[in-house]
N, C-alpha and C positions, 0 to 999 in steps of 0.2 A: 504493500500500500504506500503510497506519496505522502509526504509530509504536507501539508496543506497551510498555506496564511493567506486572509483573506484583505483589504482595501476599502474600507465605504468613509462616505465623506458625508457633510454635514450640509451639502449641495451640491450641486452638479454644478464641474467647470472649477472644481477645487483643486484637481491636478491625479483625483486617482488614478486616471490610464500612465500616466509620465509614471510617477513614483512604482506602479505594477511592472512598466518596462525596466527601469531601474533595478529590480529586483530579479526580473528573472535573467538580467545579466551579472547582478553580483553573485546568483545563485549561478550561471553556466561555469563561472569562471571558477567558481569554488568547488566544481567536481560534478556537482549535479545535473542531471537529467531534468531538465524541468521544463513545463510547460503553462502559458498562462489559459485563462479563462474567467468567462463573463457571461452568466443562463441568457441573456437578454440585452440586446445593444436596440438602441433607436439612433440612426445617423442613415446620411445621403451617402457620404464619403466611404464608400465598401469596396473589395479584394474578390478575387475569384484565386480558389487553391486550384494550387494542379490537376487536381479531378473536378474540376469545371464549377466546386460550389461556390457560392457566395457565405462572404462572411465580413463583421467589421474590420473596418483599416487597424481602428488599435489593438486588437488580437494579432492583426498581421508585425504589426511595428513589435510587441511583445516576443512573440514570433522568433519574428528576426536576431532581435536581442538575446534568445535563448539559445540561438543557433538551432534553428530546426526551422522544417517547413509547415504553414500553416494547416492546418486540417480545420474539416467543418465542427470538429466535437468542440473544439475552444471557444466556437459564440453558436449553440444550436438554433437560436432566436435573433434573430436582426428584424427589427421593425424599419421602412424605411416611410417618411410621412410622403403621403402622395398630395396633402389637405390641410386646412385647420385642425380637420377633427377625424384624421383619416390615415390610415397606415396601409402599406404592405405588408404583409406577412410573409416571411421569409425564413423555414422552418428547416434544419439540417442540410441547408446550403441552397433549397429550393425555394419560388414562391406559391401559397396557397391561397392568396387571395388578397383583396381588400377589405380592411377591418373599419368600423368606428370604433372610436377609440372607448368610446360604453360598451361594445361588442366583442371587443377584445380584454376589455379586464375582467367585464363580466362572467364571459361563455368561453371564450380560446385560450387563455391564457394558464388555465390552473390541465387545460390540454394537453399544451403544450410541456407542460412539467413533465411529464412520462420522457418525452426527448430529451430533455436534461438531465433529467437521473442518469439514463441511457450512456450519456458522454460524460458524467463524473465516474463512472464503474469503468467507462473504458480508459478514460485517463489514468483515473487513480492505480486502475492495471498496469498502467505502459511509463509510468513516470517515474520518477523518484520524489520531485518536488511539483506542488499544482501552489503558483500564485493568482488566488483569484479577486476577482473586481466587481464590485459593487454599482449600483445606479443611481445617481440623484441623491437622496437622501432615505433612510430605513426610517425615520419619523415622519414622512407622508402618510399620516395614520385614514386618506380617505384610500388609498391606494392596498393598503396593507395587508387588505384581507386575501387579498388576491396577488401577492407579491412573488415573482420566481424569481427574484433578482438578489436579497439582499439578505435579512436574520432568517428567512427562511433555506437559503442556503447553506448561510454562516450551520444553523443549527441542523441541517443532516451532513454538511462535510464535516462538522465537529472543530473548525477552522478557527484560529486566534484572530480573532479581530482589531485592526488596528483603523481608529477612526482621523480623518484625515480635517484640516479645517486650514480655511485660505485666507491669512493676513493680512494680506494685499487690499484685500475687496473691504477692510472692517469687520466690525463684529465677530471677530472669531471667538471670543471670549464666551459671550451669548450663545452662540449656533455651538459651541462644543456642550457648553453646560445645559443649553436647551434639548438639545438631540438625545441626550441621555436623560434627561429627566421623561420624555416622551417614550422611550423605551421600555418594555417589561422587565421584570428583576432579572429572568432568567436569560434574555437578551442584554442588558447590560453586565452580566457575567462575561459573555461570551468576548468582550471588549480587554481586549489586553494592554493598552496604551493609547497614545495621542499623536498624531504625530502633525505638528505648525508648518505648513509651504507656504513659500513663496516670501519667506520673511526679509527686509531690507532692513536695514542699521546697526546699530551699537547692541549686541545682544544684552550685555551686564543689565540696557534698560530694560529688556522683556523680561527678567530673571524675577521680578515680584510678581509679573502675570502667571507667570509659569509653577512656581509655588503655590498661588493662588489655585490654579487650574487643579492641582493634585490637589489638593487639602481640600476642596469644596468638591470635586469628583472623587477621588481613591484611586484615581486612572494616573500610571504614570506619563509624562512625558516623551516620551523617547525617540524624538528630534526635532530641530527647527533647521529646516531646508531651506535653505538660500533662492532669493529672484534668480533664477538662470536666463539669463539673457540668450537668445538667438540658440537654441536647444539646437535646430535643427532636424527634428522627428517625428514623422506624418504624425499627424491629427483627424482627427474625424467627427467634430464637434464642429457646427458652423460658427459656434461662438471664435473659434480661433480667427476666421475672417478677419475679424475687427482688426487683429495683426497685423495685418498683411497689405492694409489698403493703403496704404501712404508710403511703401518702397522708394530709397534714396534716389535721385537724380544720377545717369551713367550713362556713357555712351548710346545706350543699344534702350526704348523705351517700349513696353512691351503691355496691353491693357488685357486685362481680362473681363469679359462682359458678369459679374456677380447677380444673375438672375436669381428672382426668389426661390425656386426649386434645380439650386445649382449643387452637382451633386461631383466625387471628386476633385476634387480642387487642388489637391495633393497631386495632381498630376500636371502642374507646373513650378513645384518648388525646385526643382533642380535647374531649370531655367533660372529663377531667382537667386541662387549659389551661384550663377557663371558671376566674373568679377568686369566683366564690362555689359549685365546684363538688370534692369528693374523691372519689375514687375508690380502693374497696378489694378489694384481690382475695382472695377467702377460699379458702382448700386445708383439706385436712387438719389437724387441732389446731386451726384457728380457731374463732371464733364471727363467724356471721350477727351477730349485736345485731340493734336496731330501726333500719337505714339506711332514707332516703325511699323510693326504689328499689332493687330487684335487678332483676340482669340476666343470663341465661343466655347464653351464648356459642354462638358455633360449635363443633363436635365434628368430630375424623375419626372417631369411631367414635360415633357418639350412644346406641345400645343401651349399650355397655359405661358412657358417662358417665352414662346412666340409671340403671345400675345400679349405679354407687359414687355417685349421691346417695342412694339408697335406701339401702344397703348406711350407709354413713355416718349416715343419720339427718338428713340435710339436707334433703329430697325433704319429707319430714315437715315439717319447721321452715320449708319455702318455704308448704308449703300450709297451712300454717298463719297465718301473719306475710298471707296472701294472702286469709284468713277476715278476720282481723283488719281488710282496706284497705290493707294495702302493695301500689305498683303494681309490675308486674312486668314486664319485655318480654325479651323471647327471639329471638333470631336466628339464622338459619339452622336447627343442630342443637337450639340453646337452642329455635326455632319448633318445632320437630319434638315437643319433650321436653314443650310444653306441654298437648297434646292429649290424648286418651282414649284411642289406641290405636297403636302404630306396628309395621306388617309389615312382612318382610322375605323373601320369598317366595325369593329368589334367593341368600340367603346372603350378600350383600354385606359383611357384619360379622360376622360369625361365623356360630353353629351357632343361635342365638333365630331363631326365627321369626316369632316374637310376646310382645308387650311394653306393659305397661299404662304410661301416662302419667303426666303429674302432673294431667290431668283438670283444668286452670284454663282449658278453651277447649273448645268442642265442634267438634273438629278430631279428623281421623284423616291420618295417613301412609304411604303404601309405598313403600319401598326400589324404588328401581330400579337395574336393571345399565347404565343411561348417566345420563353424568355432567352436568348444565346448567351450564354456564361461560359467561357474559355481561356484559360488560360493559351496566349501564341508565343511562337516564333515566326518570323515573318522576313523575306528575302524583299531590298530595294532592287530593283535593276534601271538603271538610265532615268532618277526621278529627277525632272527639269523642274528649280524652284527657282522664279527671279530668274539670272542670268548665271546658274549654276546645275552644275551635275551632280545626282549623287548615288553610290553606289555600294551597296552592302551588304553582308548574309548573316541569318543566326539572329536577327534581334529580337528581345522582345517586348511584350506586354501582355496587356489581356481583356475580354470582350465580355461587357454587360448592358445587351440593347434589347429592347423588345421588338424593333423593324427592320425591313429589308429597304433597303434605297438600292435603286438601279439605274442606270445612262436613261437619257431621252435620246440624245445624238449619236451616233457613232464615233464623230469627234471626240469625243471627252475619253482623256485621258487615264491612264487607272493608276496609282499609285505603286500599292505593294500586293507580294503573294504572301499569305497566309501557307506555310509549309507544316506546322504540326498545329493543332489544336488540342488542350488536352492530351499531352502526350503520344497524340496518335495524329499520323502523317495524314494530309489532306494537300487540297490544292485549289486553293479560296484566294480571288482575284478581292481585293480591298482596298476602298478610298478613291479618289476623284480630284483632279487639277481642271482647271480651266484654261482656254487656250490661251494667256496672258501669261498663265506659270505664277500667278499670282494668289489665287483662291482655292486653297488645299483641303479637303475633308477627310476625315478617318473614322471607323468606329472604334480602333487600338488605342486604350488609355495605356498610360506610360509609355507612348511612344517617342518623350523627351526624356526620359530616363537613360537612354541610350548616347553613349559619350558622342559619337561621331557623328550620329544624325544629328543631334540637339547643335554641336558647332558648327556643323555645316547649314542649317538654317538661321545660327547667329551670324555668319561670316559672310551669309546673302546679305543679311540686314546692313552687315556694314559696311559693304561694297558698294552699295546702291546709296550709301553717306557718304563715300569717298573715304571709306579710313580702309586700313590695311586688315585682311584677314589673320585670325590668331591661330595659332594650333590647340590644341585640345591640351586643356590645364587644369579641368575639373574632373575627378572622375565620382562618378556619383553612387555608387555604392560601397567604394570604398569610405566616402565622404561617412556614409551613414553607419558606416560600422563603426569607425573613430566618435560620430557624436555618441552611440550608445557607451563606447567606453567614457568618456568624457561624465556622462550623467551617470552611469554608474560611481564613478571615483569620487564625482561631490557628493551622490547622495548615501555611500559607504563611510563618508569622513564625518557626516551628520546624524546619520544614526545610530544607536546604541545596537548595531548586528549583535554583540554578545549576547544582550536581552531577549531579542527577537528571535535568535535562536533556540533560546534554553524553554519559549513557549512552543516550541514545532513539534514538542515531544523526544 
């Protein structure tokens, strides 16, 4: 059986996925076999493993940090909101449907618990260590009756709990001593410590709160985690957004359209590492300006984000700045949003059936009721971007759409082959250029993830500015292994590991 510690925070967006990542690399490096988990994620921003399922990004980042490949047992529930008041269900890697969010605490959810137990038997089988992660808050006492996420796991893994509270935002004093007083005796049992992120200053001054905190809880301490600036470490949480929109002034100016159901977004941070490369994500109240490129993202709902660019007057201002020579590329949803027509015969997204483009591709789309989840590799040959060539084999990424888009013209270019899916060889033509070489679509997220393509689309940008092209200086997954060492080394110097350990059993 695995040693088990569990993560719940005293609100969501407190830092439990970072501190769980941290953990299961101080646990790889210490010997251990470990793996993280979480019964239930709700985010846009999701992974597809190697056997084609779908799961949260930060099991994925966890993941990585533990050195191992993701599986569907580490998140068996992904919620992802299609609404206000509306999810996907997204059950052991699959989707089963759309829930209201009354429909799903009520009736699917204590369901879905059978698939969770299912994935802690198998873990707890194959692991040595399981760090697991918490949702929101375990004092949502209207939620609670019906919780798969949080003391109700805590108390069938038998898990030490360490509850987590965030500085930064205020009140952590409050929401620690509040969260436990909202708790049952035999759930505040289960609590083995406290642990303060995201703390900035002089600690000697936090040293009377922190006294205070034990004497009026019985709950030790046992760390105050420092602001880590510029982590560097997918996220999955749109709250990280807010981060990310005001990227420094640099050579190379790069926007991303921040649609209200914009879903990966993680799949231009490596873009945003290169060092003559910013990246801005524009929402509501912004302005486009004159960036090199824009880039349309993934959507869970691509109809509705079609229609609050239109709605906005952005849709406008793209295909405009796109008359003008600004290049464009679009992924996934953003590929869908570029073309002339997108159906939806089956109702997948609502009540549209049909839905005019932004018409920068002679491409058409139909909604289908099954969803393509694949992990690829993928062959360039002779891809003309701007006034550049590019050519490459083995790359990869991976595919989570619900339609098919196909050519109108024979004209239109195709980008890349798709050579394995899922492990297994195929031979799947994907993506679309326009005859200007300037309007690019894909449905392969992480296709900047890749060092040579990603330069070689920055080196178009700045050719066509007159600066001189760079060779390749970033490599981005070694980038990412370095930041998980990095957050592991501050948050091992910060916490009391001897403590934490001697609760694991």
């Amino acid at each position: 059986m695995a040693k088990k510690i569990m993560f719940q925070g005293t609100s969501s967006n407190v830092g439990k996925s970072i501190l769980c990542t941290a953990l299961c690399r101080i646990f790889y490096r210490r010997g251990f076999k470990t793996v993280p988990f979480k019964a239930q994620n709700m985010a846009l921003n999701s992974y597809v493993t190697k056997w084609g399922d779908e799961i949260g990004r930060a099991q994925v980042a966890q993941a990585e940090a533990a050195g191992i490949d993701p599986i569907v047992q580490m998140n068996p529930v992904l919620l992802k909101p299609t609404g206000n008041q509306s999810s996907q269900v997204v059950l052991m890697g699959k989707p089963v449907g759309v829930y209201s969010a009354k429909e799903y605490h009520t009736k699917y959810s204590l369901t879905a618990l059978d698939k969770v137990k299912e994935s802690i038997d198998f873990l707890d089988s194959n692991f040595d260590m399981m760090v697991i992660e918490g949702a929101g808050s375990p004092a949502e006492v209207n939620l609670k009756a019906n919780d798969i996420v949080n003391m109700r796991i805590a108390k069938m893994t038998k898990a030490p709990v360490y509850l987590i509270a965030d500085i930064d935002r205020g009140g952590a004093i409050a929401s620690i001593v509040g969260t436990l007083e909202l708790l049952e005796p035999e759930e505040r049992d289960l609590i083995k410590g406290i642990v303060i992120n995201k703390f900035r200053g002089d600690i000697k001054l936090l040293e009377p709160a922190l006294t205070f905190i034990e004497e009026k809880t019985g709950k030790k301490v046992v760390g105050v985690i420092p602001a880590i600036e510029n982590l560097d470490i997918d996220e999955e949480d749109s709250v990280a957004l807010e981060n990310k929109r005001n990227s420094g002034a640099k050579e190379i100016q790069v926007v991303v359209m921040q649609t209200p159901k914009i879903s990966n977004f993680t799949d231009f941070d490596a873009l945003n590492y290169e060092p003559d490369v910013s990246v801005r994500f524009v929402g509501p109240g912004d302005v486009i300006g004159n960036p090199d490129l824009i880039i349309l993202p993934g959507s869970k709902n691509t109809l509705a984000d079609l229609t609050y660019l239109r709605n906005s007057g952005f849709a406008d201002e793209i295909k405009k700045l796109a008359d003008q020579g600004t290049p464009v590329i679009g992924v996934c949803g953003g590929n869908q949003m570029l073309g002339k027509t997108i159906y939806d015969p089956h109702h997948m997204e609502g009540d549209i059936e049909e839905i005019e483009g932004l018409g920068l591709v002679d491409s058409s789309t139909t909604m289908k009721d099954q969803k393509t989840t694949h992990q690829v590799e993928f062959n360039v040959s002779n891809l003309q971007f701007l006034n550049g060539t590019f050519t490459g084999e083995k790359l990869v990424g991976y595919e989570i759409h619900m339609g098919d888009t196909t050519p109108l013209v024979d004209t239109v270019s195709r980008c890349f082959t798709i050579t394995s899916r899922s492990e297994e060889a195929v031979n799947v033509i994907d993506g679309f250029i326009d005859g200007n070489h300037q309007v690019m679509g894909t449905y392969i997220h992480g296709v900047f993830d890749n060092d040579e393509f990603r330069r070689f689309i920055i080196n178009q940008l700045r050719e066509r500015k007159g600066l001189e092209p760079l060779d390749v200086v970033f490599h981005y997954f070694e980038h990412k292994n370095a930041a998980y060492n990095r957050l592991a080394d501050i948050v091992e110097k910060h916490l009391d590991m001897d403590y934490i350990m001697s609760t694991l059993g």
